[in-house]
TIRO-2110 file (N, C-alpha, C; in Angstrom, 1 decimal):
// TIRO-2110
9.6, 6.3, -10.7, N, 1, A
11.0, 6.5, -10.7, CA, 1, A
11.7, 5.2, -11.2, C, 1, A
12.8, 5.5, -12.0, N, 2, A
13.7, 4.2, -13.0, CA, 2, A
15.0, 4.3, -12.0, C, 2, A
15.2, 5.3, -11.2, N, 3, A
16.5, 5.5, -10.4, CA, 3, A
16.2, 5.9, -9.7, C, 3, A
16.2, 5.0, -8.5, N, 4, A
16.0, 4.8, -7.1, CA, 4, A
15.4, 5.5, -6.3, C, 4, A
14.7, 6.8, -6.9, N, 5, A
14.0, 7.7, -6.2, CA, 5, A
14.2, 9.0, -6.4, C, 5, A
15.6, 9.3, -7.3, N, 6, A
16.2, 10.3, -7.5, CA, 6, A
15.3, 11.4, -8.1, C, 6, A
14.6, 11.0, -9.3, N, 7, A
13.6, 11.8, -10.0, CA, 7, A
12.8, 10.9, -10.0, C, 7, A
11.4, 12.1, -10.4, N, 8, A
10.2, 11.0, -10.7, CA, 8, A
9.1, 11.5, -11.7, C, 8, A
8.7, 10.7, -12.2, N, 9, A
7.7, 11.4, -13.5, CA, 9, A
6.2, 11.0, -12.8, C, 9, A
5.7, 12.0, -13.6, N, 10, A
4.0, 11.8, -13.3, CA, 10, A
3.1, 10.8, -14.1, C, 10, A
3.0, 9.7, -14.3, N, 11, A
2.4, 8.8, -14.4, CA, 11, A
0.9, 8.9, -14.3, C, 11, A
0.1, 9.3, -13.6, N, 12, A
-1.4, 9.7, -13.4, CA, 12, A
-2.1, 9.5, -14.6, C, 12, A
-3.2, 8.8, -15.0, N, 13, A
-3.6, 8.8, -16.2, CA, 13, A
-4.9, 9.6, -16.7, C, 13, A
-4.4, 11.2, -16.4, N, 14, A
-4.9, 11.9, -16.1, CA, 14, A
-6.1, 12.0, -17.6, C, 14, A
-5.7, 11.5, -18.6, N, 15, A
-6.0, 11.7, -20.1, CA, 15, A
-7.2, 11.0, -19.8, C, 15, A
-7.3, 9.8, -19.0, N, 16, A
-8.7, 8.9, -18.9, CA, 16, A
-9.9, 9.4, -17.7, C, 16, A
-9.5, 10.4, -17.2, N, 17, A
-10.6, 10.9, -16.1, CA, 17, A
-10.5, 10.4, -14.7, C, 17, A
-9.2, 9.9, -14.6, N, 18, A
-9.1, 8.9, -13.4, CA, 18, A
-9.7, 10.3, -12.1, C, 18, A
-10.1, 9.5, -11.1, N, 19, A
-10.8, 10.2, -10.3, CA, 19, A
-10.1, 10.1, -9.0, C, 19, A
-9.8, 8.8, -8.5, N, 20, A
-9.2, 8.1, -6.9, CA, 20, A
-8.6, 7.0, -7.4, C, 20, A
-7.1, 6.5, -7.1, N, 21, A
-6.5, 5.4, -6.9, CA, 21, A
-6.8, 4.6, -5.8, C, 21, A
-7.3, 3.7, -5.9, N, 22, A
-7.8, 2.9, -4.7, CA, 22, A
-6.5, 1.7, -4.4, C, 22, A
-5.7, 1.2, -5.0, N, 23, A
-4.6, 0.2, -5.0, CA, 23, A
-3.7, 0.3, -6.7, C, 23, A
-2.5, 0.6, -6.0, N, 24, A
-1.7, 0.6, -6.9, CA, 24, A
-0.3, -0.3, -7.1, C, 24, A
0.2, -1.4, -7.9, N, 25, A
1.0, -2.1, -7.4, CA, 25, A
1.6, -2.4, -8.7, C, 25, A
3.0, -2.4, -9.0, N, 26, A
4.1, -2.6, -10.1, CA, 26, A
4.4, -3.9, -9.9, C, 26, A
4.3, -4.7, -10.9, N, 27, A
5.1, -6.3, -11.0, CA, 27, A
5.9, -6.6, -11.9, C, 27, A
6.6, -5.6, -12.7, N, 28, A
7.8, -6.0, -13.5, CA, 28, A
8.7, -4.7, -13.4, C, 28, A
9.0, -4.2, -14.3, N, 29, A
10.5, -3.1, -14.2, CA, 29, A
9.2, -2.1, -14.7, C, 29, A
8.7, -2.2, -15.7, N, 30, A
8.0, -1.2, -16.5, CA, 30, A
6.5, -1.8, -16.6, C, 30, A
6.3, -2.0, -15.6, N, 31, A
4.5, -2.9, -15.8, CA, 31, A
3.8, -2.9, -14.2, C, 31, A
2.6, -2.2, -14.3, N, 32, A
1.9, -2.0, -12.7, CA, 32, A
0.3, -1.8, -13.2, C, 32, A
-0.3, -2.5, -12.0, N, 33, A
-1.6, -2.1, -12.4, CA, 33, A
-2.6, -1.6, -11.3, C, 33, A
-3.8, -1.1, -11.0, N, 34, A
-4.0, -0.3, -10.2, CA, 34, A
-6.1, -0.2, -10.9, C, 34, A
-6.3, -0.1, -9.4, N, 35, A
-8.2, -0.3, -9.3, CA, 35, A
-7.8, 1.8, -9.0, C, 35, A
-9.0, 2.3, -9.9, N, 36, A
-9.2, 3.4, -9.7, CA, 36, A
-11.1, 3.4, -10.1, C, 36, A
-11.1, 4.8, -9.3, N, 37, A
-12.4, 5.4, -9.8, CA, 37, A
-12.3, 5.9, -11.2, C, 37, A
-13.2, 5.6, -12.1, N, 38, A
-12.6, 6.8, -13.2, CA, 38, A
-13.7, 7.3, -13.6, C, 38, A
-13.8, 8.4, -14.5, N, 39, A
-14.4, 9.4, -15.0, CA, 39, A
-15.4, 10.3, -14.3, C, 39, A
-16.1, 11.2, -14.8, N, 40, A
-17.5, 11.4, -13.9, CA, 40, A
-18.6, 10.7, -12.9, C, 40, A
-18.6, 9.6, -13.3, N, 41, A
-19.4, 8.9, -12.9, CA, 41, A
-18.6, 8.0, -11.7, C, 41, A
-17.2, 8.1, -11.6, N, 42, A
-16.2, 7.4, -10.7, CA, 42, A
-17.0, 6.1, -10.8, C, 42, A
-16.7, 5.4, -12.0, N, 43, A
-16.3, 4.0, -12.5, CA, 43, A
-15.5, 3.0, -12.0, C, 43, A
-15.8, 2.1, -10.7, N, 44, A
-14.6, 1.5, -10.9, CA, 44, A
-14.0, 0.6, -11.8, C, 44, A
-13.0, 0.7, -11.6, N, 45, A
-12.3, 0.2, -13.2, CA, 45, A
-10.9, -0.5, -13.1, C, 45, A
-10.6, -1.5, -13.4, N, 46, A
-8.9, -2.0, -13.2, CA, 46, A
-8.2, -1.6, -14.4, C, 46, A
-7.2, -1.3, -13.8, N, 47, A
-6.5, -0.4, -14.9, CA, 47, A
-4.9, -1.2, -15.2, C, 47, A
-4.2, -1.2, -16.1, N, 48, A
-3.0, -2.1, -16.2, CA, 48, A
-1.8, -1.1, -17.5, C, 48, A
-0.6, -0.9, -17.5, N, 49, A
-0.1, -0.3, -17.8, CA, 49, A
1.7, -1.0, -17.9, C, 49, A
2.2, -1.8, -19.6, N, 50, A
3.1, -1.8, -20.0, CA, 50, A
4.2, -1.0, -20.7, C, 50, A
4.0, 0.5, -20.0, N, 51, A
4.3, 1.1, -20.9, CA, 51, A
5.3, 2.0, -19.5, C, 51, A
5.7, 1.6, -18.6, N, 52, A
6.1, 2.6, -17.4, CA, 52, A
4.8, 3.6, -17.4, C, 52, A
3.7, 3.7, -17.3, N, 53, A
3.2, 4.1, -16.9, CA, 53, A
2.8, 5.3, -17.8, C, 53, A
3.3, 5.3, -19.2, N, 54, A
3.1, 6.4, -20.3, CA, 54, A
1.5, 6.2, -20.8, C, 54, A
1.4, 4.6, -21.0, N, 55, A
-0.3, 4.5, -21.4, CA, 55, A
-0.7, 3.5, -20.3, C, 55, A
-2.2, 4.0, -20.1, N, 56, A
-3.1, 2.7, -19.1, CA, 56, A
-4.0, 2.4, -20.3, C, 56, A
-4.5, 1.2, -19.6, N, 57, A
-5.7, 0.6, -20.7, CA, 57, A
-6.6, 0.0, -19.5, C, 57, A
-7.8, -0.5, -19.6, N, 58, A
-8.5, -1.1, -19.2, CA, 58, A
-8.2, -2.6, -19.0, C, 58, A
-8.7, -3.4, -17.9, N, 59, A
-8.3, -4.9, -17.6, CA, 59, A
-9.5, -4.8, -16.3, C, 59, A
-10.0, -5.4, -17.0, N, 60, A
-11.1, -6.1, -15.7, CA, 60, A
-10.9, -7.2, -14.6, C, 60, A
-10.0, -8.2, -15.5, N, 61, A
-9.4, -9.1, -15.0, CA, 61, A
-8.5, -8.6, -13.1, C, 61, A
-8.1, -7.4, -13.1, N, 62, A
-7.5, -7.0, -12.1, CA, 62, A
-8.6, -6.4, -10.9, C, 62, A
-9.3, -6.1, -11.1, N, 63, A
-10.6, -6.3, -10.2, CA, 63, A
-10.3, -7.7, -9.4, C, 63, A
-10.8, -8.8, -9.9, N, 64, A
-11.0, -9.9, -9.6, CA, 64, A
-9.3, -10.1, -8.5, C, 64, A
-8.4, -10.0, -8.7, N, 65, A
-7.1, -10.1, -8.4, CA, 65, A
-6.8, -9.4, -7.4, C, 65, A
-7.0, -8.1, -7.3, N, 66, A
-6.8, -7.5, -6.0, CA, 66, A
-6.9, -7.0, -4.8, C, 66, A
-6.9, -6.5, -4.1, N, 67, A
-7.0, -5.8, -2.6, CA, 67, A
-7.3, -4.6, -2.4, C, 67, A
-8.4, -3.8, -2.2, N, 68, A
-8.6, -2.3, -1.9, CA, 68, A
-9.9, -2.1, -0.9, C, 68, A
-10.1, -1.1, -0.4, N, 69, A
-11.5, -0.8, 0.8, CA, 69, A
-12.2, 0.0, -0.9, C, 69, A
-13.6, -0.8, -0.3, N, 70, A
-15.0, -0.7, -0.9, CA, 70, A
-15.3, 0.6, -0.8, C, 70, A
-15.2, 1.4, -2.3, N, 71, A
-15.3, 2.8, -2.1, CA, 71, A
-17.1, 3.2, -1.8, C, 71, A
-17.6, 2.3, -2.2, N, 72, A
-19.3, 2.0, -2.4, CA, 72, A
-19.5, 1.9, 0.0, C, 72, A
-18.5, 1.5, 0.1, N, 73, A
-18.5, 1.1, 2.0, CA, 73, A
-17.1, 0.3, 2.4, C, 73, A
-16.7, 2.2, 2.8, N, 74, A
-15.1, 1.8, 3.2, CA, 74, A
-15.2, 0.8, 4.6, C, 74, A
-16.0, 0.3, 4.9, N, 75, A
-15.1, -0.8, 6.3, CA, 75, A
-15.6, -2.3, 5.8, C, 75, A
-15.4, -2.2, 4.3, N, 76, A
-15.1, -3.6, 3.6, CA, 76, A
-13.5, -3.5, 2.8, C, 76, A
-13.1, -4.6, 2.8, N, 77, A
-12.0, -4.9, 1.9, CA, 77, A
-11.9, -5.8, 0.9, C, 77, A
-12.2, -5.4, 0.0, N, 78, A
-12.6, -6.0, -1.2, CA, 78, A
-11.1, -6.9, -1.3, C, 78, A
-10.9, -8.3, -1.7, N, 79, A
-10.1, -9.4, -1.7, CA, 79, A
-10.0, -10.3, -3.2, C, 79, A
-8.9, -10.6, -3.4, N, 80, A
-9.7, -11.7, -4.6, CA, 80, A
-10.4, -12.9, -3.8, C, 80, A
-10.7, -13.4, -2.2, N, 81, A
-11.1, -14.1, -1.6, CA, 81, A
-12.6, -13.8, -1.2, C, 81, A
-12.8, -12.5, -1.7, N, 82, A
-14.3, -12.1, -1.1, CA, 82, A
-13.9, -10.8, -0.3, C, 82, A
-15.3, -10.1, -0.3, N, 83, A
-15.3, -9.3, 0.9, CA, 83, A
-15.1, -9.7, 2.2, C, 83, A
-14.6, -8.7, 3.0, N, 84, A
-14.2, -8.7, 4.3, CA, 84, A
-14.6, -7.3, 5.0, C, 84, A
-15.3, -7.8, 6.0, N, 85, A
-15.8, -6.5, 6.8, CA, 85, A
-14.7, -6.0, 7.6, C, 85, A
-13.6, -4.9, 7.5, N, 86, A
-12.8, -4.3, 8.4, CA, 86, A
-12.7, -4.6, 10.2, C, 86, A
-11.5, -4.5, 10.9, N, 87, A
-11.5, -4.5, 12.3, CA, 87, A
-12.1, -2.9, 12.6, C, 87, A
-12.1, -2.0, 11.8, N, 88, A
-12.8, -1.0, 12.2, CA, 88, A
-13.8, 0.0, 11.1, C, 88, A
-14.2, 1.2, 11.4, N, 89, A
-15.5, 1.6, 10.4, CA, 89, A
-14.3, 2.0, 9.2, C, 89, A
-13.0, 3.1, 9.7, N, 90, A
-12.5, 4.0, 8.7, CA, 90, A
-11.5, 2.9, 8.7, C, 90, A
-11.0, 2.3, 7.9, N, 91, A
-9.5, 1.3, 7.6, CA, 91, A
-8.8, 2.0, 6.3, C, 91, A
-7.7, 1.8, 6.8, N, 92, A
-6.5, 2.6, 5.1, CA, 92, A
-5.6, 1.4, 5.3, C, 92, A
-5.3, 2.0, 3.9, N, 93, A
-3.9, 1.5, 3.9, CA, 93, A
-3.8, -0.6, 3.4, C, 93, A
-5.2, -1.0, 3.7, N, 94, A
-5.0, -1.9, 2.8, CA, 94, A
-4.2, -3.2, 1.9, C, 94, A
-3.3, -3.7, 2.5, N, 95, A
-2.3, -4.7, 1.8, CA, 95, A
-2.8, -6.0, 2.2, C, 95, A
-2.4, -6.8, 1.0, N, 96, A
-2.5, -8.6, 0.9, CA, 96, A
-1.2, -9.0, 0.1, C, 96, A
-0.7, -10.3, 0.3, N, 97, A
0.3, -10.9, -0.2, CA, 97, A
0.3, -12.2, 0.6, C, 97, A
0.3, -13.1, 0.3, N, 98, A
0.8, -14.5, 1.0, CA, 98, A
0.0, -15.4, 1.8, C, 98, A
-1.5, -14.8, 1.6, N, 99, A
-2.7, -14.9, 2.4, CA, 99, A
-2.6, -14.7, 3.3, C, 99, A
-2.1, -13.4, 3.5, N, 100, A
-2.0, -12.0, 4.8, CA, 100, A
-2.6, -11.2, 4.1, C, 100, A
-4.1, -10.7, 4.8, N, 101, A
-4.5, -8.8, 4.1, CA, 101, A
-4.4, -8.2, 6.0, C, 101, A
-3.9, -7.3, 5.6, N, 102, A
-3.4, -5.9, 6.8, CA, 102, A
-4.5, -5.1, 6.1, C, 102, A
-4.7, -4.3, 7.6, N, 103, A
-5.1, -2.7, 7.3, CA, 103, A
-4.7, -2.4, 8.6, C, 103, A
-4.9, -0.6, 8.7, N, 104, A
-4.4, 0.2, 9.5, CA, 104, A
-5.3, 0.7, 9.9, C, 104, A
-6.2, 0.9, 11.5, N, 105, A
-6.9, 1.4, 11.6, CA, 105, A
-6.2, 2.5, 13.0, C, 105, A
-6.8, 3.4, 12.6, N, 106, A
-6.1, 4.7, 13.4, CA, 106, A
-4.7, 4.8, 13.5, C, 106, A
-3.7, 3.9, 14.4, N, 107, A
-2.6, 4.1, 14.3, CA, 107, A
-2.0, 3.0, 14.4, C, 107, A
-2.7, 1.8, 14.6, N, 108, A
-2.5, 0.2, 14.5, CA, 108, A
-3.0, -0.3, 13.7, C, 108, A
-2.5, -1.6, 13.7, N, 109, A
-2.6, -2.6, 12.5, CA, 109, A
-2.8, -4.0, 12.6, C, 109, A
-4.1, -4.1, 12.1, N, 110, A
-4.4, -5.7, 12.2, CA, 110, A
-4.2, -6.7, 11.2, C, 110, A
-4.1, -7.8, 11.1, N, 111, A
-4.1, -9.3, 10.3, CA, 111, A
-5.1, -10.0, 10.4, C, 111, A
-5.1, -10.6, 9.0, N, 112, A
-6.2, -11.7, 8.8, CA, 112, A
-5.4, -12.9, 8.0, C, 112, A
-5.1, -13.9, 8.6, N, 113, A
-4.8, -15.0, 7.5, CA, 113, A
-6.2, -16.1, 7.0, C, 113, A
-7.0, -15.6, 8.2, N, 114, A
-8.1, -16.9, 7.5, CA, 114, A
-9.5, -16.5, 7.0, C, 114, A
-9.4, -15.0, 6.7, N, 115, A
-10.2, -14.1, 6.4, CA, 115, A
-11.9, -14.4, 7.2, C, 115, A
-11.7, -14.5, 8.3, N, 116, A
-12.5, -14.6, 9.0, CA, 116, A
-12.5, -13.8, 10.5, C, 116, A
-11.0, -13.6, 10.8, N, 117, A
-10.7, -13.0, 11.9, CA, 117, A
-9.5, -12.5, 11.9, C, 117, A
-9.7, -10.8, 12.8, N, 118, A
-8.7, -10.1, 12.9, CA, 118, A
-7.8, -10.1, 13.9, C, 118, A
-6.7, -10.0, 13.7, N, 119, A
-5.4, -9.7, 15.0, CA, 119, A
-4.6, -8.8, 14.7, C, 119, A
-4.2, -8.2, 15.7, N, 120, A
-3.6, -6.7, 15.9, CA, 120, A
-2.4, -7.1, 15.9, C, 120, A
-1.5, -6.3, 15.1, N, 121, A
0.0, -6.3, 15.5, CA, 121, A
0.6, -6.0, 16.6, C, 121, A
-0.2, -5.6, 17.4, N, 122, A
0.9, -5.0, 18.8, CA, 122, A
1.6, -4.1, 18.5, C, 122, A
1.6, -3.2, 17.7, N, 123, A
2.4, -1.8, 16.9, CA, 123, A
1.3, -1.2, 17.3, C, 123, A
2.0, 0.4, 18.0, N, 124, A
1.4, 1.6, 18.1, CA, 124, A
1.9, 2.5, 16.9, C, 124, A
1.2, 3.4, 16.5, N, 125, A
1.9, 4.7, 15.3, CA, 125, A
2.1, 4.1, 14.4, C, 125, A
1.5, 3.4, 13.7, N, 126, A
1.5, 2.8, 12.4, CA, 126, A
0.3, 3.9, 11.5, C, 126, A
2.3, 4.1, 10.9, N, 127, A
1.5, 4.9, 9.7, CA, 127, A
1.4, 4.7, 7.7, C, 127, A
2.1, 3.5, 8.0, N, 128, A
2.1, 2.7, 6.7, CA, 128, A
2.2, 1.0, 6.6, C, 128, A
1.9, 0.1, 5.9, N, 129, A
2.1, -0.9, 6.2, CA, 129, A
2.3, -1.5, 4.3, C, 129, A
3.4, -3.1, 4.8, N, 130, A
3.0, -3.6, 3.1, CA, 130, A
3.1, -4.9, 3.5, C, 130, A
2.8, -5.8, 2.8, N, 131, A
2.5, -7.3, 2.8, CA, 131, A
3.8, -8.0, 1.8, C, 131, A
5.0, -8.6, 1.9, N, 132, A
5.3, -9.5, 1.6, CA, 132, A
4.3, -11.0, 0.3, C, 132, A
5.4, -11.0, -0.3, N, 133, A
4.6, -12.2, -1.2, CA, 133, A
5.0, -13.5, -0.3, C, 133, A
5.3, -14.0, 1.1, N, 134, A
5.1, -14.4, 1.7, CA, 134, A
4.2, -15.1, 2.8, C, 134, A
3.5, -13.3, 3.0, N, 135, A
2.7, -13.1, 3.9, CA, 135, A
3.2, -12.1, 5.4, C, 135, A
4.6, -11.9, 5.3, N, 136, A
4.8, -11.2, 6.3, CA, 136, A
4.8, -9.6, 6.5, C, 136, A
4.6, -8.9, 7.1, N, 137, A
4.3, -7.6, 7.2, CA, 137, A
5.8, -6.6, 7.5, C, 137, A
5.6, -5.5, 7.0, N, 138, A
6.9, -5.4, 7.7, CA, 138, A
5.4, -3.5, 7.3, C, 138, A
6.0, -2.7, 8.7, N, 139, A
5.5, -1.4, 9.1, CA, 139, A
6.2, -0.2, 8.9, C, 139, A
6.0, 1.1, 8.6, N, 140, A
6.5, 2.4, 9.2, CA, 140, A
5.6, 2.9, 10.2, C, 140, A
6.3, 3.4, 11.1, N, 141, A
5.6, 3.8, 12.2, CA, 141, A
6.6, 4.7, 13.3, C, 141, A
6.1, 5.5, 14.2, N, 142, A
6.3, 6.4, 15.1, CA, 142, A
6.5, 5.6, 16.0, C, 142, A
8.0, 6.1, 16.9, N, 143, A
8.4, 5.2, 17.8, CA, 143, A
9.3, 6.1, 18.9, C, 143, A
8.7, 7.0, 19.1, N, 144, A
9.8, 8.1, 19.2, CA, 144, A
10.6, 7.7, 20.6, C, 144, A
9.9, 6.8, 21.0, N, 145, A
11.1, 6.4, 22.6, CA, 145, A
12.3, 5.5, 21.9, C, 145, A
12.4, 5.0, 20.9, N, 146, A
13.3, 4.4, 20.4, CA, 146, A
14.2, 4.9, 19.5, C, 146, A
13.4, 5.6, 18.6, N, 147, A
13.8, 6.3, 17.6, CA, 147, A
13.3, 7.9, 16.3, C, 147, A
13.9, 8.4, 16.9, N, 148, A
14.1, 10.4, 16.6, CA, 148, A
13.8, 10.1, 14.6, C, 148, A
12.4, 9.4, 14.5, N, 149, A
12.3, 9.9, 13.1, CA, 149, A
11.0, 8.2, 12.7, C, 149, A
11.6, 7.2, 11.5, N, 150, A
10.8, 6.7, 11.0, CA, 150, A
11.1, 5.7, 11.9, C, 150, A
10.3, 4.3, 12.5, N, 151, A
10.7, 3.0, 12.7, CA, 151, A
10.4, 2.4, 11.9, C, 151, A
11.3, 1.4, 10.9, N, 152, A
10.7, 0.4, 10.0, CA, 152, A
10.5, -1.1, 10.8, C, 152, A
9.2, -1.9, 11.1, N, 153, A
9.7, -2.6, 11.6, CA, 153, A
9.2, -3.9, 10.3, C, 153, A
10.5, -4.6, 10.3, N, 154, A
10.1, -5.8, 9.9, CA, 154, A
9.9, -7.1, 10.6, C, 154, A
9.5, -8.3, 9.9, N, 155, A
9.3, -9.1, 10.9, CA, 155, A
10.1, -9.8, 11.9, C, 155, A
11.6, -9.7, 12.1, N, 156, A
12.7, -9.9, 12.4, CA, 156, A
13.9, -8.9, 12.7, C, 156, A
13.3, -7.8, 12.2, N, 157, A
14.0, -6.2, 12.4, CA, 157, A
13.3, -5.0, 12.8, C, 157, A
14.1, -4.0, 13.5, N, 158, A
13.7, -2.9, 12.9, CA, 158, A
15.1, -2.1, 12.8, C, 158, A
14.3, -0.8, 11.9, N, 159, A
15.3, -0.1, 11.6, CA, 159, A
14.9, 1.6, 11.4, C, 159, A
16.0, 2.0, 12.1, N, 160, A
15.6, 3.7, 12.7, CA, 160, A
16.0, 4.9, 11.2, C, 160, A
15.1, 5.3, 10.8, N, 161, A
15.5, 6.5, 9.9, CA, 161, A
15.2, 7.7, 10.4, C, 161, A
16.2, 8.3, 10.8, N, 162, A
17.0, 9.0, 11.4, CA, 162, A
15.9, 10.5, 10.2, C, 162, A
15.8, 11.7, 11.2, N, 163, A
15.1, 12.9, 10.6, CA, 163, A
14.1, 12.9, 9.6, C, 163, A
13.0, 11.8, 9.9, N, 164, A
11.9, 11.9, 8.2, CA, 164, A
10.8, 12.1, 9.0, C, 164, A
10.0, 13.0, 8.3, N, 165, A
8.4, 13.8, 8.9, CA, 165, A
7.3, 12.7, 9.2, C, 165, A
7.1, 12.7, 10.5, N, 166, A
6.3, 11.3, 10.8, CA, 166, A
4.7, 12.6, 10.0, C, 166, A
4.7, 13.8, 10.3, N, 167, A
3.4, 14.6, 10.0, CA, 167, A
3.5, 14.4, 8.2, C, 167, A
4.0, 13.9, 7.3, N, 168, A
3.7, 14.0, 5.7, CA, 168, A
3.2, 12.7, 5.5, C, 168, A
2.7, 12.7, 4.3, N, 169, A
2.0, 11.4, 4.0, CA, 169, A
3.7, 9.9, 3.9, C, 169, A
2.8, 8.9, 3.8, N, 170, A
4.1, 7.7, 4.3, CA, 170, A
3.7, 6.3, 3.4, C, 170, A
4.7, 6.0, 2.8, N, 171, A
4.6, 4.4, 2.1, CA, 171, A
5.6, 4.0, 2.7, C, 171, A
5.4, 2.7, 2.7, N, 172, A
6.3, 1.7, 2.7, CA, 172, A
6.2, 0.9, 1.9, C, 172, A
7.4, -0.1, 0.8, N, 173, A
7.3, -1.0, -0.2, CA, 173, A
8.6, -2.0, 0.1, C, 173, A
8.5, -3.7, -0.7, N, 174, A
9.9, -3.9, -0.8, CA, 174, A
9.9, -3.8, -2.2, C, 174, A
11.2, -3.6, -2.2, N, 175, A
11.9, -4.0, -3.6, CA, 175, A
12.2, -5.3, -4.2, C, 175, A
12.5, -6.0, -5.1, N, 176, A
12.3, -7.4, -5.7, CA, 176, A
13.7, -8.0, -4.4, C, 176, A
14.4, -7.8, -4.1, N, 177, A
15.3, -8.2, -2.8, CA, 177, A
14.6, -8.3, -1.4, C, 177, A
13.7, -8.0, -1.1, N, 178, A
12.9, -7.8, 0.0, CA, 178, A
13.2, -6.7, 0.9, C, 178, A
13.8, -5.8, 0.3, N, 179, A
14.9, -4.8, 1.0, CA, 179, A
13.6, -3.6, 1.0, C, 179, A
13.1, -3.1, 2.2, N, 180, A
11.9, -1.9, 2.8, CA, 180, A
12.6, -0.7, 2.1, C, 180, A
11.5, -0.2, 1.5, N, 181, A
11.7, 1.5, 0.9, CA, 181, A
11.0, 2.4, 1.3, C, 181, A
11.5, 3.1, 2.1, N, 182, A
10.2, 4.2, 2.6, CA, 182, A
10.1, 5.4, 2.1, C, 182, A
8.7, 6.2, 1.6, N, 183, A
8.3, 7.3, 1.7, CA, 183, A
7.7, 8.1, 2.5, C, 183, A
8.5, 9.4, 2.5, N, 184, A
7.7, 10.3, 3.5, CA, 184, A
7.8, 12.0, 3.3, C, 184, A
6.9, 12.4, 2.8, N, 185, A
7.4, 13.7, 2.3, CA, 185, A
7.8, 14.0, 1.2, C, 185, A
9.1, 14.4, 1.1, N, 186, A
10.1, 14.4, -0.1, CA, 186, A
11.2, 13.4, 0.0, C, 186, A
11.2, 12.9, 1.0, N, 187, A
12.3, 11.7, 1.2, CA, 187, A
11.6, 10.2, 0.5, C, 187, A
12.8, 9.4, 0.6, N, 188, A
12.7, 8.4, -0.5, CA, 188, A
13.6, 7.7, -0.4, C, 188, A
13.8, 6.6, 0.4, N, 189, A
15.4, 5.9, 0.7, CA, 189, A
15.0, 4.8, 0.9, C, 189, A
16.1, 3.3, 0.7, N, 190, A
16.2, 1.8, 1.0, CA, 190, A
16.4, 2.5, 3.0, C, 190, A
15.8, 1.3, 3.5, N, 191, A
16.1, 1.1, 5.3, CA, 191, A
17.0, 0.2, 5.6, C, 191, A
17.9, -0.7, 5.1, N, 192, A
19.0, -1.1, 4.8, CA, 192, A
19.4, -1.7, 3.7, C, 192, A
END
């Protein structure tokens, strides 16, 4: 999406046999790159794309660079710091930024700053998580004693979105302002 969520195009690079997106992450207006399985053989492969997403190309270089669970043995997290064995067997969800890597396991979410040991956020119903280029976390998650829909919490806030399907799939991102954007369903909105 070029406008805020309004519409959205399909990007998938379906022309190269991609198979599974394992991490996918944008760093300019029109430039993102992303570890997928690709072809028959589910290759992993880093994939990089200046084009909004019209052409991908190959970049190996992005392997080495980023964050995703070891499709070869999901209760590792592959790091540009090394592997890391998971706080549990199944982990999602996956984020690093600021020498913080999160994952989600079941409905909680643990931290690692010294990639040696994990700590749990103290959040129940975590159903999305993203990492700051800081290091700080900020969550979506179920909170229904507090709030009738999304909680976003960040590390100094939270904030209630009001009617969004905790049952649909769920992102959370910031935007170059540090301002939380959540997905959930068909919804698609800034949290303030």
């Amino acid at each position: 999406s070029s406008d805020a969520g309004a519409t959205w195009s399909d990007v998938t690079p379906r022309y190269l046999g991609i198979g599974q997106i394992l991490s996918l992450s944008p760093y300019t207006t029109d430039q993102a790159q992303m570890v997928a399985l690709m072809g028959a053989d589910c290759t992993l492969q880093g994939m990089r794309t200046f084009t909004d997403g019209e052409f991908w190309e190959p970049n190996d270089e992005i392997l080495a660079s980023s964050t995703y669970l070891d499709p070869a043995n999901p209760a590792v997290v592959v790091t540009p710091a090394g592997a890391l064995d998971a706080p549990c067997v199944t982990p999602a969800g996956a984020r690093a930024g600021g020498g913080t890597t999160a994952v989600i396991c079941g409905s909680e979410a643990s931290q690692t700053t010294d990639a040696a040991s994990w700590a749990p956020l103290d959040q129940t119903g975590v159903l999305a998580l993203t990492v700051a280029g800081d290091g700080q976390i900020t969550t979506a998650r179920e909170d229904a004693a507090s709030c009738d829909g999304m909680l976003v919490a960040e590390p100094d806030a939270a904030t209630c979105v009001p009617s969004i399907p905790t049952d649909a799939p769920v992102a959370v991102t910031l935007d170059g302002q540090g301002v939380p954007w959540l997905w959930a369903g068909d919804t698609f909105t800034a949290t303030r």
